[in-house]
C-alpha positions in Angstrom: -33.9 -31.2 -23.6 -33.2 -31.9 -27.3 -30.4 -30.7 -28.6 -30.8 -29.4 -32.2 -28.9 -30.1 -35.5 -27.3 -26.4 -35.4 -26.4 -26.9 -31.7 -24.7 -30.4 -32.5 -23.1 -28.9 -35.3 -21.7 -25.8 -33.1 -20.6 -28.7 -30.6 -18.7 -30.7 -32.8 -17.0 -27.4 -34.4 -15.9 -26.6 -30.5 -14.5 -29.9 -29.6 -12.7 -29.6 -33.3 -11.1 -26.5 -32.7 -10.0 -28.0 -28.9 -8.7 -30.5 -30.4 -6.8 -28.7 -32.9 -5.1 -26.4 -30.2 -4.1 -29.4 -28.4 -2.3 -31.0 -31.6 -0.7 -27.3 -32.3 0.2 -26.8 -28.3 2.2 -30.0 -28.8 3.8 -29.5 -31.9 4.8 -25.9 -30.8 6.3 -27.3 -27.2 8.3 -29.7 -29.5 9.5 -26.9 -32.0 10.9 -25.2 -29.2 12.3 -28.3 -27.7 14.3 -28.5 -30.5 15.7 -25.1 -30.7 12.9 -23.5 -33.1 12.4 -19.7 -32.1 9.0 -18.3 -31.7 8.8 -16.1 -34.7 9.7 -19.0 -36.9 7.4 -21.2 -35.6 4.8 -18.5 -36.6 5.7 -18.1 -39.5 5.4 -21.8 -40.4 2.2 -22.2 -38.5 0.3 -19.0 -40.4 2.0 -19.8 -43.7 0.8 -23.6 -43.5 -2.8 -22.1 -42.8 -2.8 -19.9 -45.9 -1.7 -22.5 -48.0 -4.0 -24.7 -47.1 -7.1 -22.4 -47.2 -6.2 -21.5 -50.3 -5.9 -24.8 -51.5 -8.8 -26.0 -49.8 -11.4 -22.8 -50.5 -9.6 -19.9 -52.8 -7.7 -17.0 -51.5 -10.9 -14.7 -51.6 -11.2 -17.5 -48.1 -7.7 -17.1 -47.0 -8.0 -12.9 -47.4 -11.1 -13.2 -45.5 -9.3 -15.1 -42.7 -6.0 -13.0 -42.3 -9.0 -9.5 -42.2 -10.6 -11.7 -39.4 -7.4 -12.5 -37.3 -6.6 -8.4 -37.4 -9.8 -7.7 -35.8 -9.2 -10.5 -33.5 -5.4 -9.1 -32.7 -7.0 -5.9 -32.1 -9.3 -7.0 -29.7 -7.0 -8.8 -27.9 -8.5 -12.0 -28.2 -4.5 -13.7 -28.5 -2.9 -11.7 -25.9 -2.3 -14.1 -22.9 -3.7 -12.1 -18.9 -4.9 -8.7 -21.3 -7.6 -7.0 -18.8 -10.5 -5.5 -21.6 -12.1 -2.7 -20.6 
């Protein structure tokens, strides 16, 4: 089976974002090593994300992202053992 350019491209995005969570998991674990609370790590975390979407593709892209996170929130895509029913 041949696997397409789109397919490839939907691949490499999903190792990406694996990737990603590892480097965050790790950088979290050593926040709180060090004494850094939760909610400030947060707060870091989504404020470095902003800035750099906006830097990187506008704010219309950053907007677009926080609308998309909501829905995400609400659907309980972050919320660790939620049964969906």
């Amino acid at each position: 089976m041949e696997v397409t350019t789109s397919e490839m491209d939907e691949i490499i995005a999903r190792e990406k974002r694996i990737a990603a969570l590892e480097f965050h998991s790790e950088a979290w674990a050593d926040g709180t090593m060090e004494g850094i609370e939760s909610d400030i790590l947060a707060d870091a975390a989504i404020a470095t994300a902003l800035e750099e979407t906006i830097r990187e593709q506008g704010e219309d892209a950053a907007l677009a992202l926080v609308e998309t996170l909501r829905e995400r929130i609400l659907c309980g895509e972050f919320t660790p053992n939620r049964s969906i029913q």
